[in-house]
Jmol script that loads the backbone (N, CA, C; Angstrom):
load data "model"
ATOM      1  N   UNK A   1      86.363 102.057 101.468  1.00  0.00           N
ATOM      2  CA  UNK A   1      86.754 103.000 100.428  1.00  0.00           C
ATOM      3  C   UNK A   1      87.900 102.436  99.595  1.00  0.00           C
ATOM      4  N   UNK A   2      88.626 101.802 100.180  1.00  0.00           N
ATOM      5  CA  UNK A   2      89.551 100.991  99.468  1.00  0.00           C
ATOM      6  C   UNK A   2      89.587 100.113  98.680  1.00  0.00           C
ATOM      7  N   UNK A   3      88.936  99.108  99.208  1.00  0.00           N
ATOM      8  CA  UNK A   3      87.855  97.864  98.299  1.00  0.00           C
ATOM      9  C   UNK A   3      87.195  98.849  96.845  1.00  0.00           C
ATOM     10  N   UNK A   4      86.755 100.040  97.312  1.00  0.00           N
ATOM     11  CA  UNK A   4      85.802 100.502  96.228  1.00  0.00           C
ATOM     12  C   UNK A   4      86.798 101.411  95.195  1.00  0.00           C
ATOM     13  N   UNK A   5      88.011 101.475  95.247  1.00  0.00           N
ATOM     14  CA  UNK A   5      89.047 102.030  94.740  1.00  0.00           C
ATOM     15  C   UNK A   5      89.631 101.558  93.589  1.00  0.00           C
ATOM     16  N   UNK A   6      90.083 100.211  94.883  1.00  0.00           N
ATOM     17  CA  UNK A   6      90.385  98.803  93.753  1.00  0.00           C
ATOM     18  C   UNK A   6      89.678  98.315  92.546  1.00  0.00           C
ATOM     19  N   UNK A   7      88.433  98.040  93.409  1.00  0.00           N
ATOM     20  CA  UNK A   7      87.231  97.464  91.973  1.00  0.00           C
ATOM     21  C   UNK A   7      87.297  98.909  90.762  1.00  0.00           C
ATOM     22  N   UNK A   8      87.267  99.941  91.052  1.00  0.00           N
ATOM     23  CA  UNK A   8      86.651 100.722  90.230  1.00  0.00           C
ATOM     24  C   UNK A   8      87.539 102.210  89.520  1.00  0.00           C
ATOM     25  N   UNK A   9      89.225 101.236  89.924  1.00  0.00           N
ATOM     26  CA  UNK A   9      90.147 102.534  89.809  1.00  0.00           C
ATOM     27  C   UNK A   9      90.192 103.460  88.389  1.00  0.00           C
ATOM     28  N   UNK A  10      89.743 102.423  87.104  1.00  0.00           N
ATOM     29  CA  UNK A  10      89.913 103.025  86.067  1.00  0.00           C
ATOM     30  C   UNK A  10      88.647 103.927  85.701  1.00  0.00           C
ATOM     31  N   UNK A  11      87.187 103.657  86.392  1.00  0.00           N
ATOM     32  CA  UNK A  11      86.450 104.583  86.021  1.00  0.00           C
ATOM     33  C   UNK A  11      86.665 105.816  87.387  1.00  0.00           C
ATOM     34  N   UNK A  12      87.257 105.623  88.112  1.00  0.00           N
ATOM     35  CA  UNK A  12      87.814 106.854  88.737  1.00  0.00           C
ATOM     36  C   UNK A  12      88.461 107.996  88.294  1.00  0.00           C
ATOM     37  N   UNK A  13      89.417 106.879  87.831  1.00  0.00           N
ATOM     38  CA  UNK A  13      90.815 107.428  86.752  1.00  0.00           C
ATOM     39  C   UNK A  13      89.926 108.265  85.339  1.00  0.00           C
ATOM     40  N   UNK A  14      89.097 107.593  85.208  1.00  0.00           N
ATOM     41  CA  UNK A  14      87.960 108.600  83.964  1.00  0.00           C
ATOM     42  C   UNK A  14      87.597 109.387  84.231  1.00  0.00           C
ATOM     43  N   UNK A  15      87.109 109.996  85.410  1.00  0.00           N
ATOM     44  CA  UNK A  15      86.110 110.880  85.873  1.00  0.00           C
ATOM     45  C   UNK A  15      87.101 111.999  85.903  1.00  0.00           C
ATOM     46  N   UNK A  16      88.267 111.820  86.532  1.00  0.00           N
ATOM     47  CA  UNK A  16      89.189 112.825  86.785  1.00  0.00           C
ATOM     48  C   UNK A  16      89.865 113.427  85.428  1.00  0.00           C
ATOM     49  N   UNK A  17      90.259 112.490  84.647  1.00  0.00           N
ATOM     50  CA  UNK A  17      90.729 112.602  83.418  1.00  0.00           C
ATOM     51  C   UNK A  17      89.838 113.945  82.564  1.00  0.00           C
ATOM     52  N   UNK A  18      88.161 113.167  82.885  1.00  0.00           N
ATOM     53  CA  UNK A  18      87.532 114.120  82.194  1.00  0.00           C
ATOM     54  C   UNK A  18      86.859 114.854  82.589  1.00  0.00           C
ATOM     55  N   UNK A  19      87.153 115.758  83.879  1.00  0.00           N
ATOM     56  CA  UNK A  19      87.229 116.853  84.928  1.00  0.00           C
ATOM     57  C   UNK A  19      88.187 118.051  84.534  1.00  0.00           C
ATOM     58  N   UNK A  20      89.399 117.486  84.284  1.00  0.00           N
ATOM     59  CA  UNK A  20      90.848 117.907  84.099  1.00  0.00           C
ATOM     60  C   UNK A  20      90.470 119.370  83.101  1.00  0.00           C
ATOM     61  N   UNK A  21      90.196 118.651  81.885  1.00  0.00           N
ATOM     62  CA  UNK A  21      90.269 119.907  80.895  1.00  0.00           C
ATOM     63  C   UNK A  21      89.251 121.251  81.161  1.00  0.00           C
ATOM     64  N   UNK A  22      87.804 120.711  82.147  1.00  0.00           N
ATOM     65  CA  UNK A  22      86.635 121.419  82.434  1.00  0.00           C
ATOM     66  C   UNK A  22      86.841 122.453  83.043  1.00  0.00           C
ATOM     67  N   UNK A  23      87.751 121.842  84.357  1.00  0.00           N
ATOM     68  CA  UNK A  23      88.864 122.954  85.628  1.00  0.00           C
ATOM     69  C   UNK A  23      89.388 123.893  84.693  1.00  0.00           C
ATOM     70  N   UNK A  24      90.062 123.340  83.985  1.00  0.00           N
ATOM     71  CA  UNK A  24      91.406 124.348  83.206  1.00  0.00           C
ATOM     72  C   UNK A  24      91.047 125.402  82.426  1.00  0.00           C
ATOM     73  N   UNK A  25      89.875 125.540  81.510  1.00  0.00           N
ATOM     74  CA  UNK A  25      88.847 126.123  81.119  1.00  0.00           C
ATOM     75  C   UNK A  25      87.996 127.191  82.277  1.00  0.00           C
ATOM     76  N   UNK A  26      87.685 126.626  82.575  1.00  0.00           N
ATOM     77  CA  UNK A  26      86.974 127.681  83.673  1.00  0.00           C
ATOM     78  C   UNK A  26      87.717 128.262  84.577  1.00  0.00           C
ATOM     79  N   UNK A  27      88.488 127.628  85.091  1.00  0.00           N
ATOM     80  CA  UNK A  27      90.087 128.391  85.639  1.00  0.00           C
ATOM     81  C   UNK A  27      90.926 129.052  84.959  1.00  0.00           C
ATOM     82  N   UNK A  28      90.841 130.387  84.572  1.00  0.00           N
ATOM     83  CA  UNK A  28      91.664 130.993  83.688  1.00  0.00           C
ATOM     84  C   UNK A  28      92.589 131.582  84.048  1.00  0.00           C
ATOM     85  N   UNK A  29      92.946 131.861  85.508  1.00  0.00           N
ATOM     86  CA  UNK A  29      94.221 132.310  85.891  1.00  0.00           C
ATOM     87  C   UNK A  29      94.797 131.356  86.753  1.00  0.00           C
ATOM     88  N   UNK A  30      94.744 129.430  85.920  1.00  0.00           N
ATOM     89  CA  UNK A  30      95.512 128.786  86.518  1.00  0.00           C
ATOM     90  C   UNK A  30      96.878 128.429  85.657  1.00  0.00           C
ATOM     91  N   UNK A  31      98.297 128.576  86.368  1.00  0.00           N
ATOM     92  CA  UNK A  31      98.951 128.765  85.985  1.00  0.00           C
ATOM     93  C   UNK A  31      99.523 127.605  85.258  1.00  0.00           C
ATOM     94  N   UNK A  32     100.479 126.995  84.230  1.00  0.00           N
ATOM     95  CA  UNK A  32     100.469 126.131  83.228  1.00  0.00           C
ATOM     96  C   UNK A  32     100.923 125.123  84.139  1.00  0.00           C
ATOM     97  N   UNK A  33     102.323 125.245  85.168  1.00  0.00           N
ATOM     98  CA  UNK A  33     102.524 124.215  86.181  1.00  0.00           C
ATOM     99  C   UNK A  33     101.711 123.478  86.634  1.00  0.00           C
ATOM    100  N   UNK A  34     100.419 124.293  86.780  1.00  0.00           N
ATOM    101  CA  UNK A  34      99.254 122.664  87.718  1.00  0.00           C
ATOM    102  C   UNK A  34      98.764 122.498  86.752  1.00  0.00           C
ATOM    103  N   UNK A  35      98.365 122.717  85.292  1.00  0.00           N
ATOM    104  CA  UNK A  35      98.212 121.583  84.609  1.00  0.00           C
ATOM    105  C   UNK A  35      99.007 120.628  83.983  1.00  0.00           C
ATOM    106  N   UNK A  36     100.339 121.096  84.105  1.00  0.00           N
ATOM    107  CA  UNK A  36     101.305 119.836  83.479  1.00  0.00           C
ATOM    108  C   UNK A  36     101.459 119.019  84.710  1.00  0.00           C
ATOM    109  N   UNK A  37     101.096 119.396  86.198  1.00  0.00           N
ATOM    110  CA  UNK A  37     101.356 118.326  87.314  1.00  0.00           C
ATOM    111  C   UNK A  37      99.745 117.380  87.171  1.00  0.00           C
ATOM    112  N   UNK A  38      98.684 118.074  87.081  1.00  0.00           N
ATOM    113  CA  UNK A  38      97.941 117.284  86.950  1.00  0.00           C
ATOM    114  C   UNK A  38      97.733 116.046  85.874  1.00  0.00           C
ATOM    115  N   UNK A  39      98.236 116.693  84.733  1.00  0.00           N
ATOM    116  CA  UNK A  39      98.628 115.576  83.872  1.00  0.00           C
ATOM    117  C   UNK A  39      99.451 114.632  83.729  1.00  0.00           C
ATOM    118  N   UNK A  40     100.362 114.834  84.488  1.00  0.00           N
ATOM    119  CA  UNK A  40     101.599 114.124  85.091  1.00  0.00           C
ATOM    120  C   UNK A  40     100.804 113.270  86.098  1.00  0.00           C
ATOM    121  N   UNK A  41      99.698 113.644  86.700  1.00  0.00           N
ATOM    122  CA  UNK A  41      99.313 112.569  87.855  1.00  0.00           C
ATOM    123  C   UNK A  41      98.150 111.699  87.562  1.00  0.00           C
ATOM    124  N   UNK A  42      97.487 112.042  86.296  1.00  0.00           N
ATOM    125  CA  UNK A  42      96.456 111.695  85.571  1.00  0.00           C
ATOM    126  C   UNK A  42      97.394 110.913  84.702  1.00  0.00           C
ATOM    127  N   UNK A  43      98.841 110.663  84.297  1.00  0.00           N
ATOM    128  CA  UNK A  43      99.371 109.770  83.528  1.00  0.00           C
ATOM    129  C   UNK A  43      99.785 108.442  84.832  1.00  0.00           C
ATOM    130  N   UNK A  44     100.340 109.153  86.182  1.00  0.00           N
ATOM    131  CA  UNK A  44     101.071 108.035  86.738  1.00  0.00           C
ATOM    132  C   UNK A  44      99.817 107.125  87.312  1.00  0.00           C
ATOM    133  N   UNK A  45      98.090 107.701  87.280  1.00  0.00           N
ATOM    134  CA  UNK A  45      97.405 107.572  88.017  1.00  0.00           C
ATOM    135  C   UNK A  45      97.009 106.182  86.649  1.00  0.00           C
ATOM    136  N   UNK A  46      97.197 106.610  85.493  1.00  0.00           N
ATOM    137  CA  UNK A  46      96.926 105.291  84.807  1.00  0.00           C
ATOM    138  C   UNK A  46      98.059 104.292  84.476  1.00  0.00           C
ATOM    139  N   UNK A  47      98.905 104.473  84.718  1.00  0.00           N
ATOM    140  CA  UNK A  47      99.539 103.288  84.927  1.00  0.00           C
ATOM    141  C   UNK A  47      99.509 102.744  86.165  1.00  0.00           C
ATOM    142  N   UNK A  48      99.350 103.006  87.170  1.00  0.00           N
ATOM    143  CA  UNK A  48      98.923 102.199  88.272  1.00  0.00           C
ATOM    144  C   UNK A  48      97.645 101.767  88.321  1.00  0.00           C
ATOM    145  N   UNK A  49      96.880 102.354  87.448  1.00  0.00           N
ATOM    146  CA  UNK A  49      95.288 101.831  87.184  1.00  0.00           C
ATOM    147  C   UNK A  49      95.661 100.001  86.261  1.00  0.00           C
ATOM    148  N   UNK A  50      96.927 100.483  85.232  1.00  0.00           N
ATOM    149  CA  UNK A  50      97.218  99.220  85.082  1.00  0.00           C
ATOM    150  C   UNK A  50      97.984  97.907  85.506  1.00  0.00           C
ATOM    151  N   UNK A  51      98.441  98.633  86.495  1.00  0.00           N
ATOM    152  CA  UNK A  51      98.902  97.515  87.117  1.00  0.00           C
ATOM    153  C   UNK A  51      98.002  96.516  88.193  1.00  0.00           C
ATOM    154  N   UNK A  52      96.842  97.529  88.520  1.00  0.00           N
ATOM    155  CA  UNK A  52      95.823  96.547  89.247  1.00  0.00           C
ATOM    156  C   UNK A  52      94.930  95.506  88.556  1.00  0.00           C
ATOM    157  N   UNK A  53      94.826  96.203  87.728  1.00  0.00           N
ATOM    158  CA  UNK A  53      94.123  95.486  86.434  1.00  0.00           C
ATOM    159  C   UNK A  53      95.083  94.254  85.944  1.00  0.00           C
ATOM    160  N   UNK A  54      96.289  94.307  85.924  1.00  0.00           N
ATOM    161  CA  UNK A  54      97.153  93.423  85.162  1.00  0.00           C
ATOM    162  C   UNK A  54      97.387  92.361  86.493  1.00  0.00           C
ATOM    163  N   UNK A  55      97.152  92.756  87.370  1.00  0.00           N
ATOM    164  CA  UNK A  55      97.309  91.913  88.801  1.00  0.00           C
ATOM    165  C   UNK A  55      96.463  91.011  88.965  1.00  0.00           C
ATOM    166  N   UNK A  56      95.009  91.589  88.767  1.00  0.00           N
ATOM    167  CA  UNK A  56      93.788  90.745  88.799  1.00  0.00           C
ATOM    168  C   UNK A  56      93.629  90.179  87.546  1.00  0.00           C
ATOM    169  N   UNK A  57      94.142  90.349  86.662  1.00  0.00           N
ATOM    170  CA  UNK A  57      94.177  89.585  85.233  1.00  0.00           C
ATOM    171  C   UNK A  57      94.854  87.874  85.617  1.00  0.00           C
ATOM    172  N   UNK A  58      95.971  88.537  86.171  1.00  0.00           N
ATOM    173  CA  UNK A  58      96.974  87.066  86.789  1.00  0.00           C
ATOM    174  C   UNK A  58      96.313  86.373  87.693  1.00  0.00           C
ATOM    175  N   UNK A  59      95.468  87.246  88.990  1.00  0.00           N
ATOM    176  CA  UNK A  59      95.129  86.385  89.778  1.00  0.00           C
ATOM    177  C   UNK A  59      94.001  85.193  89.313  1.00  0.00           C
ATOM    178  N   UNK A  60      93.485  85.867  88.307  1.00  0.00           N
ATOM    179  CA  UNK A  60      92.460  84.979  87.572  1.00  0.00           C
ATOM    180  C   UNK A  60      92.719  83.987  86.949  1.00  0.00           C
ATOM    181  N   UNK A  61      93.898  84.259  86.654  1.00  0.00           N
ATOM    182  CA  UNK A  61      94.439  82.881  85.313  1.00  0.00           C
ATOM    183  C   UNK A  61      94.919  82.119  85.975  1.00  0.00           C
ATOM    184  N   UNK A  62      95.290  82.451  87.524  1.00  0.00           N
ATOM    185  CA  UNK A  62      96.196  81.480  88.727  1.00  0.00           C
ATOM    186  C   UNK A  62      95.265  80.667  89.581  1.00  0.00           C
ATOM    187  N   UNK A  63      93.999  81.357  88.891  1.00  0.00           N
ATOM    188  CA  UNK A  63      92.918  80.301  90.227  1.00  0.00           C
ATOM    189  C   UNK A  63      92.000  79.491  89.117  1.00  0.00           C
ATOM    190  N   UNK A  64      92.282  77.987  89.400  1.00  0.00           N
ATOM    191  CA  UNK A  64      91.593  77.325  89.077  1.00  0.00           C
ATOM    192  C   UNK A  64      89.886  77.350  88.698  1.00  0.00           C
ATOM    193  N   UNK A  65      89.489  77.099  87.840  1.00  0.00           N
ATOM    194  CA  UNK A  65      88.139  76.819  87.361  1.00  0.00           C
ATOM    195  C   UNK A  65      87.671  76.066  87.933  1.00  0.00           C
ATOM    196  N   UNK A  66      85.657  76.476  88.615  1.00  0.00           N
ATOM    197  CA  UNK A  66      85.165  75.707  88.988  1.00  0.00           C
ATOM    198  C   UNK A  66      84.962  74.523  88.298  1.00  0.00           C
ATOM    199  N   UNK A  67      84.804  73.273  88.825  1.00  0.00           N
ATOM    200  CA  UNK A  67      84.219  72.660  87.747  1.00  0.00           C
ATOM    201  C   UNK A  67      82.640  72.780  87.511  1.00  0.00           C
ATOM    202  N   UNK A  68      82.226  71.881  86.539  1.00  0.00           N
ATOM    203  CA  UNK A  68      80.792  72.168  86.219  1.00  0.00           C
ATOM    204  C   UNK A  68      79.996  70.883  86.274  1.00  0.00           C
ATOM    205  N   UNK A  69      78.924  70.931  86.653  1.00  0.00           N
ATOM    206  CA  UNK A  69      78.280  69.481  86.705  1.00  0.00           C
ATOM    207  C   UNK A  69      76.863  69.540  85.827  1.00  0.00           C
ATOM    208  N   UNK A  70      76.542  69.433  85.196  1.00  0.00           N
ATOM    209  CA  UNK A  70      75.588  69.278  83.747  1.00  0.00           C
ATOM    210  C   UNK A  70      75.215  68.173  84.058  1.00  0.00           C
TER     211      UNK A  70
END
end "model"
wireframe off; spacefill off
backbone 0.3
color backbone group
């Protein structure tokens, strides 16, 4: 589940994102606090979406290219 977290945090991070407003809508006696916390966690949830992303960006540029034989 973890592995599948990693690979796939930002379309996670989507699904929830665009869940968020659907809840809030159909939940009409939810009070304004859980949606400013959810949005608050739907913001911290994408910046840590970018930092994995920006991690594996580096690890890529740090590992050598196969070579190629043609």
């Amino acid at each position: 589940m973890n592995d599948f977290l990693r690979d796939h945090v930002v379309r996670v991070l989507a699904v929830v994102a665009a869940l968020a407003p659907v809840v809030a809508v159909l939940t009409t006696h939810l009070p304004w606090e859980v949606s400013a916390g959810v949005t608050a966690a739907i913001l911290a949830a994408g910046e840590y979406a970018q930092r994995i992303e920006n991690s594996k960006t580096l690890q890529a540029l740090l590992t050598e290219a196969p070579e190629h034989t043609n």
